[in-house]
Short mmCIF file of the C-alpha atoms (twelve columns), coordinates in Angstrom:
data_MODEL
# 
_entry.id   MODEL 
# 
loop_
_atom_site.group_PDB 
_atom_site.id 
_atom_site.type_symbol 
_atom_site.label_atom_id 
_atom_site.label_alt_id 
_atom_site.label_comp_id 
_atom_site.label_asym_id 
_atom_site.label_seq_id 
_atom_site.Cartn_x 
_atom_site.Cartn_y 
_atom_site.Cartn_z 
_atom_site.pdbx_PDB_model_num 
ATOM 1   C CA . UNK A 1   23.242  -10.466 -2.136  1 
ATOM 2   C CA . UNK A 2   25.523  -9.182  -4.666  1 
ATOM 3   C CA . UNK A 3   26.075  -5.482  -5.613  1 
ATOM 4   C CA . UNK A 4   22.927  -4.751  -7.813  1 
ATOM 5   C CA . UNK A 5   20.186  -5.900  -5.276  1 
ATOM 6   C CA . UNK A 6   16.540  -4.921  -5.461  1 
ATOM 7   C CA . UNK A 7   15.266  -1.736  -3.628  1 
ATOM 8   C CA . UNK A 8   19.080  -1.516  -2.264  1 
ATOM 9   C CA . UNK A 9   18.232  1.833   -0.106  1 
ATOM 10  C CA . UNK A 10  16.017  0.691   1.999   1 
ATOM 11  C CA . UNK A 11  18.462  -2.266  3.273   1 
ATOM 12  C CA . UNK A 12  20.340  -0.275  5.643   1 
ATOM 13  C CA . UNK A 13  19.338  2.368   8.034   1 
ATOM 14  C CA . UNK A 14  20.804  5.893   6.310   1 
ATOM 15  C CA . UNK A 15  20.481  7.662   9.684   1 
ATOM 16  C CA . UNK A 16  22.810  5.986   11.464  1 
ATOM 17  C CA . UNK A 17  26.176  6.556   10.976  1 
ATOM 18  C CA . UNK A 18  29.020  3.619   10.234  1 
ATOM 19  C CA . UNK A 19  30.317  3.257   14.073  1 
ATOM 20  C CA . UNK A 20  26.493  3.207   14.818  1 
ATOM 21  C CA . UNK A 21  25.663  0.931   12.559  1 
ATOM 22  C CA . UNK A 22  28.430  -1.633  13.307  1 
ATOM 23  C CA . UNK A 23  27.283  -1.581  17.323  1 
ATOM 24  C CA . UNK A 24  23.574  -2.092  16.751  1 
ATOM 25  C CA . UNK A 25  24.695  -4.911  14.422  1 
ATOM 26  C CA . UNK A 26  26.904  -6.118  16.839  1 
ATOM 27  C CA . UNK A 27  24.018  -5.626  20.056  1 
ATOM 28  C CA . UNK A 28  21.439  -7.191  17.329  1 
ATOM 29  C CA . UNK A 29  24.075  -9.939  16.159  1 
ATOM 30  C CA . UNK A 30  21.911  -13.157 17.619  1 
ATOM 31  C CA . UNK A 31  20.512  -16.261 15.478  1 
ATOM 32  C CA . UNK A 32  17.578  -14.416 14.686  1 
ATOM 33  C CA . UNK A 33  19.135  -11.421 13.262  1 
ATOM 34  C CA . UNK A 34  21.211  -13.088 10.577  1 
ATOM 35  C CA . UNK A 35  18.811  -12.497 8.448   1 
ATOM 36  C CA . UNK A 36  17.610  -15.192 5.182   1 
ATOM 37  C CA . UNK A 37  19.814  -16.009 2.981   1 
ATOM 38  C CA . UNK A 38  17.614  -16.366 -0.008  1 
ATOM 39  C CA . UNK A 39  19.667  -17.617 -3.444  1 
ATOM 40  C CA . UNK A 40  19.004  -15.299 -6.295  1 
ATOM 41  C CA . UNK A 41  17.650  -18.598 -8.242  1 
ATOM 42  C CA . UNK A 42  14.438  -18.310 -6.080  1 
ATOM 43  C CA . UNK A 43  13.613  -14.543 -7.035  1 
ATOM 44  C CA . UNK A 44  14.712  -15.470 -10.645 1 
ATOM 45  C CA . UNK A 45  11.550  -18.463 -10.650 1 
ATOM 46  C CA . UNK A 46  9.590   -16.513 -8.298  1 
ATOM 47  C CA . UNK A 47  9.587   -13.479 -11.397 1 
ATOM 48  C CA . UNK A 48  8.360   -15.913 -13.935 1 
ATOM 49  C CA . UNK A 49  5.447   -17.207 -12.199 1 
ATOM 50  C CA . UNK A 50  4.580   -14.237 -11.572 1 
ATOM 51  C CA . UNK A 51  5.217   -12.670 -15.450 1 
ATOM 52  C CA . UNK A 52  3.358   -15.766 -16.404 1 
ATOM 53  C CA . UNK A 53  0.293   -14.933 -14.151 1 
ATOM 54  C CA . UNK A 54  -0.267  -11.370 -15.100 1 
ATOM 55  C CA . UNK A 55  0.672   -12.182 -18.790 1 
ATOM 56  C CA . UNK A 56  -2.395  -14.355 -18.773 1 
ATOM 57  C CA . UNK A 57  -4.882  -12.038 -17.197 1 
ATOM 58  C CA . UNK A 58  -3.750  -9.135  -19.251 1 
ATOM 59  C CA . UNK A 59  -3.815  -11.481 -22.499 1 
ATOM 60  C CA . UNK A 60  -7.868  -12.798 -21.032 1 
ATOM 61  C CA . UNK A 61  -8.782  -9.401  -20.941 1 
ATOM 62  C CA . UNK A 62  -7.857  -8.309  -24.233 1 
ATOM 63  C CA . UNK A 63  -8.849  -11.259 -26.306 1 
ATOM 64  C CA . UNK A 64  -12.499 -11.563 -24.414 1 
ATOM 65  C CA . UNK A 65  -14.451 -8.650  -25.877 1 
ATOM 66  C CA . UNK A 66  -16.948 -9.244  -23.201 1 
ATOM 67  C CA . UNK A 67  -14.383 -8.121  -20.670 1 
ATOM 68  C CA . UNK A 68  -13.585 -4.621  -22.454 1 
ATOM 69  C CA . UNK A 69  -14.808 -2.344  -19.604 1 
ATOM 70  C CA . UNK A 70  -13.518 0.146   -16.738 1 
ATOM 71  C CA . UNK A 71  -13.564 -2.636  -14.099 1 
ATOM 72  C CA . UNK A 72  -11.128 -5.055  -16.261 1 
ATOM 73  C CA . UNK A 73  -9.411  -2.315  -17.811 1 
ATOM 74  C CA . UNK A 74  -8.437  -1.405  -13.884 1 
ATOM 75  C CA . UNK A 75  -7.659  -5.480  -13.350 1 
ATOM 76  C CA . UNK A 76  -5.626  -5.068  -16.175 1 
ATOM 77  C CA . UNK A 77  -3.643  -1.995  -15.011 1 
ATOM 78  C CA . UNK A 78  -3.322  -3.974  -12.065 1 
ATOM 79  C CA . UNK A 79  -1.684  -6.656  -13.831 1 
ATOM 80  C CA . UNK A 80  0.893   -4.567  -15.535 1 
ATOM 81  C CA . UNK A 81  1.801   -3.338  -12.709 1 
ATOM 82  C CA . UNK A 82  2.613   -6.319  -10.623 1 
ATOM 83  C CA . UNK A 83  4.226   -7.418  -14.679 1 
ATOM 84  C CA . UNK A 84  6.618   -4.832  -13.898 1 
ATOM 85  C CA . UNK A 85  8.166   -5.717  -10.628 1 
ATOM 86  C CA . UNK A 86  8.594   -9.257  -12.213 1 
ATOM 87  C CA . UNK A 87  10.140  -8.087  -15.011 1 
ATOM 88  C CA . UNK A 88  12.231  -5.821  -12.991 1 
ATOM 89  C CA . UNK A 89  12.911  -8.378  -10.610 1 
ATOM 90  C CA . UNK A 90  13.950  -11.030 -13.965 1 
ATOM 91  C CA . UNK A 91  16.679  -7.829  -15.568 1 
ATOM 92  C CA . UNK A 92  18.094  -7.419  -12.078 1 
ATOM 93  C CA . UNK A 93  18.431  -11.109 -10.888 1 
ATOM 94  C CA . UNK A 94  19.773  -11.991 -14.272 1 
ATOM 95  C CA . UNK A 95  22.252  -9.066  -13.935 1 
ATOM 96  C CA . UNK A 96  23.265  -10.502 -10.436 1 
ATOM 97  C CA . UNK A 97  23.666  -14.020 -11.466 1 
ATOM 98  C CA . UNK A 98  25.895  -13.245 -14.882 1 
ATOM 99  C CA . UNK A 99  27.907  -10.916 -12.169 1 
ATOM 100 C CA . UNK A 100 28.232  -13.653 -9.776  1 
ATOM 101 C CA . UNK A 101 29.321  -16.340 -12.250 1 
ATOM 102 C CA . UNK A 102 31.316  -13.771 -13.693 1 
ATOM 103 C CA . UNK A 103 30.138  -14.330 -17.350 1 
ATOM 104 C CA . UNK A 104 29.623  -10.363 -17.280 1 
ATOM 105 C CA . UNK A 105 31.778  -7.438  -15.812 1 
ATOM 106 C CA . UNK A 106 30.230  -4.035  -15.465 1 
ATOM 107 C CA . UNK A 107 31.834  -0.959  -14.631 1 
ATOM 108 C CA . UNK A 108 30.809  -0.140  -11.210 1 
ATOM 109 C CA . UNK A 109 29.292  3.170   -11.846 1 
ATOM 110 C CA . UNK A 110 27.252  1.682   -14.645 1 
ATOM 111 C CA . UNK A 111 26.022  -0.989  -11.997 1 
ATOM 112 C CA . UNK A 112 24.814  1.949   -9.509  1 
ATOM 113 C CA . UNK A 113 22.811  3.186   -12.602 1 
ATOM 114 C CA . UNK A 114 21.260  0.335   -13.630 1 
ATOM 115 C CA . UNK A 115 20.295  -0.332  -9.805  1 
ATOM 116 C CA . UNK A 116 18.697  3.363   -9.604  1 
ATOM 117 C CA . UNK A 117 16.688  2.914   -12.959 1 
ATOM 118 C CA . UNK A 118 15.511  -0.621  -11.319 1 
ATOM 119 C CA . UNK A 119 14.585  0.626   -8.553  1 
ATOM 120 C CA . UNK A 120 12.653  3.546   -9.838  1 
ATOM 121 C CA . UNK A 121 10.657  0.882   -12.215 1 
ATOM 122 C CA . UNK A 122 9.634   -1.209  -8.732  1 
ATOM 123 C CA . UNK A 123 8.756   1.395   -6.984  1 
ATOM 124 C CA . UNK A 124 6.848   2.965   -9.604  1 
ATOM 125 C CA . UNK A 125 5.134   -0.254  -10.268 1 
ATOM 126 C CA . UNK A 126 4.378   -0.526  -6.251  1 
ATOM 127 C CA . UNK A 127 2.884   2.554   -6.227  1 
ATOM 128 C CA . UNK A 128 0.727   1.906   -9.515  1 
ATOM 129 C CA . UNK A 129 -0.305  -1.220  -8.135  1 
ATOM 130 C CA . UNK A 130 -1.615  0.146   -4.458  1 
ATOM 131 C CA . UNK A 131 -3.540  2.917   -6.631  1 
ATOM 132 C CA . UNK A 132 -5.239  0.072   -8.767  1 
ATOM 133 C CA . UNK A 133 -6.333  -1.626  -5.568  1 
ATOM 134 C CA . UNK A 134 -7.766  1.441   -3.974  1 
ATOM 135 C CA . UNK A 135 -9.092  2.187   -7.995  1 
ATOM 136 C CA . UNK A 136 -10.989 -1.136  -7.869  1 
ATOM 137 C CA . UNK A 137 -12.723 -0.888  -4.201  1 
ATOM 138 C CA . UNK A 138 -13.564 2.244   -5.160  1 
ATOM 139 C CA . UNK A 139 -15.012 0.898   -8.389  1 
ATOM 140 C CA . UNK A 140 -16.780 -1.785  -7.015  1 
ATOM 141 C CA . UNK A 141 -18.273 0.525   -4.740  1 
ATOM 142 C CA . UNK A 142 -19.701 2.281   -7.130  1 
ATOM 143 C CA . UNK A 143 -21.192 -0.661  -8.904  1 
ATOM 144 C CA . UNK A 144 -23.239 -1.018  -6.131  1 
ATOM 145 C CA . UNK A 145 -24.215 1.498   -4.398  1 
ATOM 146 C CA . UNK A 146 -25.030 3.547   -8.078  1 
ATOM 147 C CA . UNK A 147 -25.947 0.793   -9.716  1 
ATOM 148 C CA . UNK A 148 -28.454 2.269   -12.005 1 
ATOM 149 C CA . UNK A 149 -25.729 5.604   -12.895 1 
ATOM 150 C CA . UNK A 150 -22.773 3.064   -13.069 1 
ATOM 151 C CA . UNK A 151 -21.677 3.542   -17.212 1 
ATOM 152 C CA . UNK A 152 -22.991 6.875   -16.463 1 
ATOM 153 C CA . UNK A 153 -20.734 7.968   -13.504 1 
ATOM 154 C CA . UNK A 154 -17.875 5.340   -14.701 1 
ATOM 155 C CA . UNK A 155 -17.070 6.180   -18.608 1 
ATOM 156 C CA . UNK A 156 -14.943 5.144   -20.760 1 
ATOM 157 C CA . UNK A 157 -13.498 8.618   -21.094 1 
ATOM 158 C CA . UNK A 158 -13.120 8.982   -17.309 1 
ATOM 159 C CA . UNK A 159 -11.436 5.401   -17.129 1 
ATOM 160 C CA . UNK A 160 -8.680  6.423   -19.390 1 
ATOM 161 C CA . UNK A 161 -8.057  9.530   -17.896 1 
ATOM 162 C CA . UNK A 162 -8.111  7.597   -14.287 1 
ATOM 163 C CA . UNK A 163 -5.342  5.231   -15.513 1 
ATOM 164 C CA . UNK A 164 -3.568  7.664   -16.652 1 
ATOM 165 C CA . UNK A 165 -3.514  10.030  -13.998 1 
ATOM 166 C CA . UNK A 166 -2.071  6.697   -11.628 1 
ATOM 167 C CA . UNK A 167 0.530   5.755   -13.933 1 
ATOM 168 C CA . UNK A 168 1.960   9.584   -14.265 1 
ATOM 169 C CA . UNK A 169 1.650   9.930   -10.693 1 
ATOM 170 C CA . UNK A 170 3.585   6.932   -9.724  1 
ATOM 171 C CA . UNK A 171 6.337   7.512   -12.234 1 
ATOM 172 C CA . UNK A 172 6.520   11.409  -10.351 1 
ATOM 173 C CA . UNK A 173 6.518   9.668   -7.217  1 
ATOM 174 C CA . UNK A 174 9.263   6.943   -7.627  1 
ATOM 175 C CA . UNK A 175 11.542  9.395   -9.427  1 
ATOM 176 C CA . UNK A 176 10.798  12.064  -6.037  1 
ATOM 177 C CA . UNK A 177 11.659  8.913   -3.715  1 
ATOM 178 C CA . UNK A 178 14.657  7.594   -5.542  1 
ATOM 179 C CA . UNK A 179 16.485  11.444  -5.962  1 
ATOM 180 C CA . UNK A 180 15.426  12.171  -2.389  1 
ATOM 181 C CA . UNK A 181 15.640  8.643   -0.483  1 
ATOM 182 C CA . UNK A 182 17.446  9.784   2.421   1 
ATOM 183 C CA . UNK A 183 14.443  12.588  3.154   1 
ATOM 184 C CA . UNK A 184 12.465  10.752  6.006   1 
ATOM 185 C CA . UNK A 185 9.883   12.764  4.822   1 
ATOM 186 C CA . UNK A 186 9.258   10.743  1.705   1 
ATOM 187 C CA . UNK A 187 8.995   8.014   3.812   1 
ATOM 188 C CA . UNK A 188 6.874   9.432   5.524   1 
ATOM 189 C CA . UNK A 189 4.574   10.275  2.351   1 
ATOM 190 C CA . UNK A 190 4.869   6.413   1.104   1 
ATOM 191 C CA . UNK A 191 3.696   5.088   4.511   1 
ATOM 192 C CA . UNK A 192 0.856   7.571   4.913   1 
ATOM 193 C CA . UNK A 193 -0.294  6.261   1.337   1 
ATOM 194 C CA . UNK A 194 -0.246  2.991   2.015   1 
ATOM 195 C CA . UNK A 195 -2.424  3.550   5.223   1 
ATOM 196 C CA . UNK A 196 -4.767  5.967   3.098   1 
ATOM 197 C CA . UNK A 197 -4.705  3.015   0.455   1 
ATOM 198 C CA . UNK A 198 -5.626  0.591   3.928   1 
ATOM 199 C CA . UNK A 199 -8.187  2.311   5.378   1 
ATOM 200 C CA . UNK A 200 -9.918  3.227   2.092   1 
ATOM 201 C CA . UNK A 201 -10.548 -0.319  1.519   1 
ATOM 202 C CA . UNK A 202 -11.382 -0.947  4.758   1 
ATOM 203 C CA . UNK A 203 -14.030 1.126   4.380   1 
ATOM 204 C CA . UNK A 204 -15.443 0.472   1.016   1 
ATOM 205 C CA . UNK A 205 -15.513 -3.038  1.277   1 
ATOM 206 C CA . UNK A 206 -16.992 -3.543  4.761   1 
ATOM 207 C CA . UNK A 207 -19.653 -0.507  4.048   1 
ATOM 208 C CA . UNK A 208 -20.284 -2.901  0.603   1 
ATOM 209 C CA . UNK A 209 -20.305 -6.133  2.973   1 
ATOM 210 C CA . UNK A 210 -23.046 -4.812  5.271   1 
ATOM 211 C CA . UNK A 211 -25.004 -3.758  2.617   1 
ATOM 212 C CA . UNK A 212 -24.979 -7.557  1.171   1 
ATOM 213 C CA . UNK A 213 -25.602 -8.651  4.570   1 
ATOM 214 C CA . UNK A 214 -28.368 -6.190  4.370   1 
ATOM 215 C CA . UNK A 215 -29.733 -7.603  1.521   1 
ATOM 216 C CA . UNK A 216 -29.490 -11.165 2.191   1 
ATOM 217 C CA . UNK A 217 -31.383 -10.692 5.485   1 
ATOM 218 C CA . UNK A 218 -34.032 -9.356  3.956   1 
ATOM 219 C CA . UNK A 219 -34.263 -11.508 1.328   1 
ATOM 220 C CA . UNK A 220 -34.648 -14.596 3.875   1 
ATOM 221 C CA . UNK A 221 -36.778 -13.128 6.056   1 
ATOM 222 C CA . UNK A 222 -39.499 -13.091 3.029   1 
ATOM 223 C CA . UNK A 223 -38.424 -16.619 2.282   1 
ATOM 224 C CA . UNK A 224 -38.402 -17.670 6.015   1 
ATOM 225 C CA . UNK A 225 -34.976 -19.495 5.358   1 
ATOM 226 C CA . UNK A 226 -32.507 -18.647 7.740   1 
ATOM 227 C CA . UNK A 227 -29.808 -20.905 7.408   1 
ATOM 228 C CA . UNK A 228 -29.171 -19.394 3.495   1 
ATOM 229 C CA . UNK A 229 -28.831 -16.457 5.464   1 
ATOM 230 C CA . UNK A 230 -26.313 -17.614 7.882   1 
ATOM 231 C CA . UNK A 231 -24.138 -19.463 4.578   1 
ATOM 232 C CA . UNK A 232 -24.598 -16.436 2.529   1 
ATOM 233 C CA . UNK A 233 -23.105 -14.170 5.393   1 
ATOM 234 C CA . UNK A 234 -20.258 -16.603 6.874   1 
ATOM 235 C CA . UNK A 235 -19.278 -16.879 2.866   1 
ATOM 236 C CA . UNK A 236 -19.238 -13.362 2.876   1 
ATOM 237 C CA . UNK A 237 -17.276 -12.955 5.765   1 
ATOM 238 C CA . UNK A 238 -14.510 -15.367 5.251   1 
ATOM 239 C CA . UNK A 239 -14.093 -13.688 1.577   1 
ATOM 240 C CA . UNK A 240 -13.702 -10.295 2.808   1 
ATOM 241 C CA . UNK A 241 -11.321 -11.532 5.398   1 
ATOM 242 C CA . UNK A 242 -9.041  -13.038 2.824   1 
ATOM 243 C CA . UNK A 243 -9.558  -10.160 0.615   1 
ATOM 244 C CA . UNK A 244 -8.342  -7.524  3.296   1 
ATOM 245 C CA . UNK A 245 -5.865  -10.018 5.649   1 
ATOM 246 C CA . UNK A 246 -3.953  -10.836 2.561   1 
ATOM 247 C CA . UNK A 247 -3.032  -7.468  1.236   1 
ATOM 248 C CA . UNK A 248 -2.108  -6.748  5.003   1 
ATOM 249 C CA . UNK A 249 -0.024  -9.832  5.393   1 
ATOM 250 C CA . UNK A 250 1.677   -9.151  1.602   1 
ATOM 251 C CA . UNK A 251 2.341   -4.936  2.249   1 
ATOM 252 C CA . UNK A 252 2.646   -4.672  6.060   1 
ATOM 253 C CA . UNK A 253 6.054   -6.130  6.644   1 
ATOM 254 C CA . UNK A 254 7.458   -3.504  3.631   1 
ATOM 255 C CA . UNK A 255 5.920   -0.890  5.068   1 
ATOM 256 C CA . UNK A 256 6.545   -1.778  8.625   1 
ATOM 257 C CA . UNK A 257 9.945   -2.042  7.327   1 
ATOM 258 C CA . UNK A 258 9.694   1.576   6.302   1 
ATOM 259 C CA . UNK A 259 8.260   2.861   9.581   1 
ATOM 260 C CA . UNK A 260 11.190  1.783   11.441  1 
ATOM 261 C CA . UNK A 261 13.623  3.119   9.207   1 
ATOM 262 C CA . UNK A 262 11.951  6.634   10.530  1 
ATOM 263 C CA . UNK A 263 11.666  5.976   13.685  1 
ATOM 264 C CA . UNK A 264 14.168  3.523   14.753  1 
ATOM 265 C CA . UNK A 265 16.948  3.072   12.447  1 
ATOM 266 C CA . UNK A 266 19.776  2.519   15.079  1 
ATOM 267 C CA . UNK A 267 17.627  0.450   17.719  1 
ATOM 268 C CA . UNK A 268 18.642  -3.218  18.417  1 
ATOM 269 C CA . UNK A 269 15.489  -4.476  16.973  1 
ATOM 270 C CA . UNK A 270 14.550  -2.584  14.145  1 
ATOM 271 C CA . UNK A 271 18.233  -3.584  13.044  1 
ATOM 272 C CA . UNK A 272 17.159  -6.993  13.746  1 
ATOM 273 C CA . UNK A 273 14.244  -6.339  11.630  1 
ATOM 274 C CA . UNK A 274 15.716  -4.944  8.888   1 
ATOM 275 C CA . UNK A 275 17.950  -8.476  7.682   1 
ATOM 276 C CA . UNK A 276 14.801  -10.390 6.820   1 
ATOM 277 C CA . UNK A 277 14.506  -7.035  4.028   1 
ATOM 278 C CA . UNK A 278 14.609  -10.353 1.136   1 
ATOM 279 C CA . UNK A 279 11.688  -11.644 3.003   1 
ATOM 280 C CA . UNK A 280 9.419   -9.202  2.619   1 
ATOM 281 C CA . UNK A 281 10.209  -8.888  -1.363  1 
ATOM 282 C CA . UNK A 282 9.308   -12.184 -1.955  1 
# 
């Protein structure tokens, strides 16, 4: 990757000092630990499909009038959010390829600012986006199990301010994490969120699953039809597995990532580990 490169801190190990560095590389230095060498051109369509997606839901939600409630209004926070790291991803890639071609010279100081600001925006837009998540399950939740006190316990009023609150806290948070990157103690506080941000939906969403399974076992036991039942609950339990496997499969190598640049920055395989960085963002 060229100079301005997405989330540039976390590529290398900080810990570890340059003659360290170069003889884990070195101990590390097999096929496997080459790393991808992913062309800028596939984060560059990789940000449009992605701007194009959001765009869309954000754009359904405000045109259908029928949609203008706390649950879509958190969908469409959601939205933004992920909007963001494409369109951060688009500036930055564009940057990189009108660098590369050499169609546009920056100072290099100016460069190390723009990267900064960038990265600030994606991480502020990563940590907006886990909040939504959590913001959802725990709306959901609600939905269900306070049905009846839903628009009562869920206004408008306490929306806004929700939304809010998430967007000024991750903008605090990214600006902490970018001034104080080489503290493994922010690390420490981004990893420990994302596992809060896990478990809660963990929780909430197999607590709401066994209530539906609940439900639907009751439901044929009066009807004496136990193979809706047995549909109804295998339907259930494939979508919650989807649900909960894919944010795992998208955010635990990033994270993962992040653990070992705490605990292992200068070991063999965490070096190893750390090349396929440009996997994980995509």
């Amino acid at each position: 990757m060229s100079t301005l490169a997405p989330l540039h801190l976390l590529r290398e190990p900080w810990n570890a000092s340059e003659g360290n560095q170069s003889n884990t590389t070195a101990g590390a230095g097999g096929p496997w630990c080459q790393g991808l060498n992913i062309p800028n051109e596939l984060f560059l369509t990789l940000g449009l499909v992605s701007l194009v997606e959001n765009l869309l839901v954000v754009a359904a939600i405000l045109k259908n009038r029928n949609l203008h409630s706390p649950t879509y209004y958190f969908i469409c926070c959601l939205a933004v959010s992920d909007m963001l790291v494409s369109v951060s991803n688009l500036v930055e890639t564009l940057f990189m390829l009108l660098m590369e071609h050499g169609v546009l010279v920056i100072h290099a100081s100016i460069v190390r600012h723009m990267d900064n600001v960038i990265d600030m925006l994606i991480c502020s837009s990563i940590m907006s986006s886990l909040s939504f998540l959590g913001v959802i399950a725990v709306d959901r939740y609600i939905t269900i199990f306070y049905a009846l006190r839903y628009h009562s316990i869920m206004t408008l009023q306490r929306a806004v301010v929700t939304m809010a609150s998430v967007w000024l806290a991750s903008t605090v948070s990214s600006t902490i994490f970018i001034t104080y990157y080489r503290n493994n103690a922010i690390l420490l506080c981004l990893i420990g969120f994302f596992l809060f941000v896990l478990v809660l939906m963990l929780v909430l969403y197999i607590h709401m699953f066994i209530l539906s399974r609940h439900h639907l076992c009751s439901i044929s036991s009066q009807q004496k039809q136990p193979t809706i039942y047995r549909s109804s609950s295998l339907k259930g339990t494939i979508t919650l597995t989807i649900l909960l496997g894919v944010f795992f499969i998208c955010w635990g190598p990033f994270f993962f990532h992040l653990i070992l640049i705490v605990t292992c920055p200068t070991n063999p395989f965490c070096t190893c580990f750390f090349s396929y960085f440009n996997l994980f963002l995509i």
